[in-house]
N, C-alpha and C positions, 0 to 999 in steps of 0.2 A: 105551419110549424109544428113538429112533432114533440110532447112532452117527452121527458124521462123514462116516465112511466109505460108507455107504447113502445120504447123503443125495448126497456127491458123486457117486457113483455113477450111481444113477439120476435126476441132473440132466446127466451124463454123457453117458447114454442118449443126450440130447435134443439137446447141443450137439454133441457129435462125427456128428450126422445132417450136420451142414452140411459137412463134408468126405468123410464115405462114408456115403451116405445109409443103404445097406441092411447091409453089414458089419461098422460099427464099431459100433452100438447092438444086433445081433444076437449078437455077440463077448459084449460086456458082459453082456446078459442071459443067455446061455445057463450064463456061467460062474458068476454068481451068484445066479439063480435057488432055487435051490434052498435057499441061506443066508441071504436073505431074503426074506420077503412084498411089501416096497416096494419093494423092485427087480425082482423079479417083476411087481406092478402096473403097474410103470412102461414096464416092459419088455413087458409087452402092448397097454398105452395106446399106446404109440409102433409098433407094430406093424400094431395097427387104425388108429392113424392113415394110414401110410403109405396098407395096402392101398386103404383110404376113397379118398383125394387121387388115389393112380394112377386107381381109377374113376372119379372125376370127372375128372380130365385125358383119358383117351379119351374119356368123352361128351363133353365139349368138343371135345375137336378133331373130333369128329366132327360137330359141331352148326355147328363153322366152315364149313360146305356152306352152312349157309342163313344165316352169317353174325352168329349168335348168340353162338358160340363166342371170335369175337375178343372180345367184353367179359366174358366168365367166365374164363379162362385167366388173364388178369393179375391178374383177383379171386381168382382159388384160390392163386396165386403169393405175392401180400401176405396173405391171410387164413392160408394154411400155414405160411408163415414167422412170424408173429405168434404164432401157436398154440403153434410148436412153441417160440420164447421164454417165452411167459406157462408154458409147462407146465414148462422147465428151469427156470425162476425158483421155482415153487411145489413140484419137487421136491426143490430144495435147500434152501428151508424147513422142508420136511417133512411138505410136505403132498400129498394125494392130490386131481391135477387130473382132472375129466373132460372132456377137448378138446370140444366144441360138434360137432356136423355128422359124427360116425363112426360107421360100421357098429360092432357089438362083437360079432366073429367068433372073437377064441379068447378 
């Protein structure tokens, strides 16, 4: 059974992205990692996702050459931020999301 505390936690993760994308959910995780498994989870979901999104935004902007890039870039834009709502919603349920389209590198 998942306290309060875990669930806001690492729904935490996901929401404080939108003000310091790589600091404030690296903060969280690192500190509680250890004390729990779903913050942990969570804290690596949101980590692969980042990395995933930065690779796709350089291909993209590098694919903006031939002009393809300008319609992927606002897609990765609304589909990132979408993700990373649905995944702060489901971790503060309590549940273990896996974001759609990420490498899962650690």
């Amino acid at each position: 059974m998942l306290s309060n505390d875990e669930r806001v936690l690492a729904a935490l993760i996901y929401f404080v992205s939108f003000f310091t994308v790589f600091i404030g959910p690296i903060i969280i995780w690192l500190m509680k990692k250890e004390d729990s498994r779903f913050i942990d989870y969570h804290g690596r979901e949101y980590l692969n996702f980042l990395i995933s999104y930065t690779l796709y935004t350089i291909i993209a902007t590098i694919l903006c050459f031939i002009l393809i890039g300008f319609l992927i870039l606002p897609i990765l834009g609304i589909v990132g931020f979408i993700f990373t709502i649905i995944a702060g919603v489901k971790a503060y349920e309590g549940n273990d999301y896996r974001i759609p389209f990420i490498l899962r590198l650690l």
